[in-house]
C-alpha positions as CSV (number, residue, x, y, z in Angstrom):
1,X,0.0,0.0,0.0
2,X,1.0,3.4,-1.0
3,X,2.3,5.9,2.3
4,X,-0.2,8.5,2.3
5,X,0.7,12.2,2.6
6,X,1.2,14.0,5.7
7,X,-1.8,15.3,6.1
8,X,-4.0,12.1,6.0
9,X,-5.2,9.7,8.0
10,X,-6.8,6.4,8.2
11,X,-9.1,5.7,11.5
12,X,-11.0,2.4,12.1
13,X,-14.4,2.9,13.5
14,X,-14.6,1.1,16.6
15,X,-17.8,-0.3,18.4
16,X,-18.0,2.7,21.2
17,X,-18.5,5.0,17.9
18,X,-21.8,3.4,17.3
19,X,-25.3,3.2,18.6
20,X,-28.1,0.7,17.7
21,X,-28.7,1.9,14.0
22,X,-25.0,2.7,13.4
23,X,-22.2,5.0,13.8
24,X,-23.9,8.1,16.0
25,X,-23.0,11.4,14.1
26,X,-21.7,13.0,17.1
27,X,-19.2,10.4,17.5
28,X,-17.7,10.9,14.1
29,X,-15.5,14.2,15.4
30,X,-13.6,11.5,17.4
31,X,-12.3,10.1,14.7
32,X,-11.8,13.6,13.3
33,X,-9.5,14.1,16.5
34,X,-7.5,10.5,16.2
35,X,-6.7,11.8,12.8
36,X,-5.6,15.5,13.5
37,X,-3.6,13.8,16.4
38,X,-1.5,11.5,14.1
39,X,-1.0,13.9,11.5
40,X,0.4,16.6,13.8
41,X,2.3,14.1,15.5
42,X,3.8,12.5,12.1
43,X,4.9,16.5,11.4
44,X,7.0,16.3,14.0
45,X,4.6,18.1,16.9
46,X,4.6,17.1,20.0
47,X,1.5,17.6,22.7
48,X,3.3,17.1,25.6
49,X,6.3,19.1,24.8
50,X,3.6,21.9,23.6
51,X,1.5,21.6,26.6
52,X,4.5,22.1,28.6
53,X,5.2,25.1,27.2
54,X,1.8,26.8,27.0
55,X,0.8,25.8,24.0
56,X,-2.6,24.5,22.6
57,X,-3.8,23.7,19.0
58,X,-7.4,25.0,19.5
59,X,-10.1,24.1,16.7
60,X,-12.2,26.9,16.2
61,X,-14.4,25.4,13.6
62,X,-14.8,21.7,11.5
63,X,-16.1,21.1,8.5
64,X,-17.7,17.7,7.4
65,X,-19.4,16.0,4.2
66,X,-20.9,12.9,4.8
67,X,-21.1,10.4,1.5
68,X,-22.4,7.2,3.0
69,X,-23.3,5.8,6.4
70,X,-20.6,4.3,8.3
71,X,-20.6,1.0,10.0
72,X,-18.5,-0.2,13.2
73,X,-14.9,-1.7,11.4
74,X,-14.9,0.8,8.4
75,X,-11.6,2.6,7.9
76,X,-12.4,6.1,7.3
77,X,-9.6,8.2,5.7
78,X,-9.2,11.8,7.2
79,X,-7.9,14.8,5.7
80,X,-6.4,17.5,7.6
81,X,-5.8,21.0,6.5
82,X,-5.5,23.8,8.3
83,X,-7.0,27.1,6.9
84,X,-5.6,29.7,9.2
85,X,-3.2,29.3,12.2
86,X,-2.1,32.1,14.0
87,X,-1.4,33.3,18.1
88,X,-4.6,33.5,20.4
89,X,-6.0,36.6,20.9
């Protein structure tokens, strides 16, 4: 398999992502976060280096567009890009 740019990611859904009828659609910014995490992380960042030093990556805003349902044991690939990032105010 091909190594995928930087800035994806491929999560698994997992059975705590799902409810009775399927994956719950409040759940799916989890897998949002495992992917931001790992592609961060494979640039090099470091959370707890960055938290040591003050330093938060806060998301102000997501956007999402949904294709198909998903069901518990998909793999969902992510895509991370970041619009703007800049000090806090």
């Amino acid at each position: 398999m091909a190594e995928l740019p930087a800035n994806v990611s491929r999560v698994r859904v997992r059975m705590y992502h799902t409810d009775l009828v399927g994956v719950f659609h409040g759940r799916i910014f989890e897998l949002f976060e495992e992917a931001r995490t790992e592609v961060f992380r494979r640039l090099g960042f470091e959370y707890r280096v960055a938290a040591e030093q003050g330093i938060a990556m806060v998301v102000t805003a997501v956007d999402a567009h949904f294709y198909r349902p998903l069901a518990m044991d998909d793999e969902v690939t992510v895509v991370v890009t970041i619009a703007h990032l800049s000090r806090a105010r």
